[in-house]
C-alpha positions in Angstrom: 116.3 104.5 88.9 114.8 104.4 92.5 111.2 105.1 93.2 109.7 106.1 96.5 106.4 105.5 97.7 105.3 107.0 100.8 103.7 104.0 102.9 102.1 102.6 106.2 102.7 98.7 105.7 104.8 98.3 102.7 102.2 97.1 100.4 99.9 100.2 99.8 100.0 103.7 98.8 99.7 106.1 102.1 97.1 109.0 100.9 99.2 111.3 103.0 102.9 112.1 102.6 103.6 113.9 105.5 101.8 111.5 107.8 104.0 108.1 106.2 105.6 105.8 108.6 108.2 104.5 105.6 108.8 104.5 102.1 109.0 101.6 100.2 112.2 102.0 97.8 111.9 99.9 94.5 115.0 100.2 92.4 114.5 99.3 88.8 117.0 98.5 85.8 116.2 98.7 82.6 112.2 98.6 83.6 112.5 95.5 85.9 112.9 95.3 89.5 116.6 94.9 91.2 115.7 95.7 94.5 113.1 96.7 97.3 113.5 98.3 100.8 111.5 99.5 103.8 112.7 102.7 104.9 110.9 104.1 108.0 110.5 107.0 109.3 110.6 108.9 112.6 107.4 110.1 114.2 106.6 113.9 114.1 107.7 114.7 117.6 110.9 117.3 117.0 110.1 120.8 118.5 107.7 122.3 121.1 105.8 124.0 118.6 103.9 121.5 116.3 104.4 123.8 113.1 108.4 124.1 113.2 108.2 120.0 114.1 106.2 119.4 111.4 108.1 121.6 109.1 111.0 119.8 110.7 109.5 116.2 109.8 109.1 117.5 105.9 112.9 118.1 105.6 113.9 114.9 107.3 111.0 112.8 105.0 113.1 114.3 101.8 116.1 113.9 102.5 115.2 110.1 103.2 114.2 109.9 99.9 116.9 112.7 98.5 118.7 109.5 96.2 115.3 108.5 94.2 114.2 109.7 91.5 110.5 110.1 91.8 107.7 110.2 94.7 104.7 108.6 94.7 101.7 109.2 97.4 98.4 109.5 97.6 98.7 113.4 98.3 100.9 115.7 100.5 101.2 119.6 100.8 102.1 122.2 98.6 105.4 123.1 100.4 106.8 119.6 100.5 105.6 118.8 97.1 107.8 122.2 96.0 110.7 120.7 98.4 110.6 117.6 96.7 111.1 119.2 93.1 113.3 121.7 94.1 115.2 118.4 95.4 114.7 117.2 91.4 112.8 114.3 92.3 109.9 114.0 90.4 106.3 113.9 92.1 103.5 111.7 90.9 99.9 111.9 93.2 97.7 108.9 92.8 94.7 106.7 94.0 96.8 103.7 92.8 96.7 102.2 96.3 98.8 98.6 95.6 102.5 99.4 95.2 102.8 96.5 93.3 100.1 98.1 90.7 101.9 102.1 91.2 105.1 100.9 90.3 103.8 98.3 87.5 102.3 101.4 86.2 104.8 104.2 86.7 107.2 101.5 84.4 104.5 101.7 82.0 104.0 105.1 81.6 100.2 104.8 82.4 100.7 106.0 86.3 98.2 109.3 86.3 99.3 112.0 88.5 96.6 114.1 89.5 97.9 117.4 90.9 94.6 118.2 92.5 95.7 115.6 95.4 98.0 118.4 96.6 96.9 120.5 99.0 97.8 124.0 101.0 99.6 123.3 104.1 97.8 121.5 107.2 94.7 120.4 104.7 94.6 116.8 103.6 92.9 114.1 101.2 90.8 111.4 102.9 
């Protein structure tokens, strides 16, 4: 199993998905931990137009993550959130901000996901 958590520094929770700079890709076996990796991710520059770029940015964020299994952020729009399942990667929202601690607790089965951390596009959690 391969969990994806959308990052700034590799050691917290971003609270935006669509704004990450990398994910930080924990591959577990059996519950324990077999590997880590920093993936990063290209700046939202494609496209004249900032809403096709951004768009744009959203497909290129999943399909770095398209070989997890499950997402974890601190929010992220609607759309991508819907890309993402579509995808069959499974999307868990949180104010867990240590990675260490989200994917501690997502192996535990006491990782909350609070679907109110989604938003419509452009909006965002703080």
């Amino acid at each position: 199993m391969r969990i994806a958590l959308a990052t700034m520094n590799g050691n917290t929770v971003t609270a935006h998905f669509g704004r990450t700079k990398a994910f930080a890709v924990v591959e577990l076996e059996d519950g324990a931990e077999v590997n880590r990796e920093l993936r990063e991710v290209g700046e939202c520059t494609q496209g004249n137009h900032p809403d096709p770029g951004h768009r744009r940015r959203h497909h290129d964020l999943v399909d770095s993550v398209r070989d997890c299994d499950v997402v974890i952020a601190g929010g992220m729009g609607l759309p991508v959130q819907d890309r993402l399942e579509e995808a069959g990667i499974e999307v868990v929202l949180t104010d867990t901000r240590a990675i260490d601690d989200a994917v501690e607790q997502y192996v535990a089965g006491t990782l909350a996901h609070d679907p109110d951390r989604a938003h419509a596009p452009g909006g965002g959690h703080h």
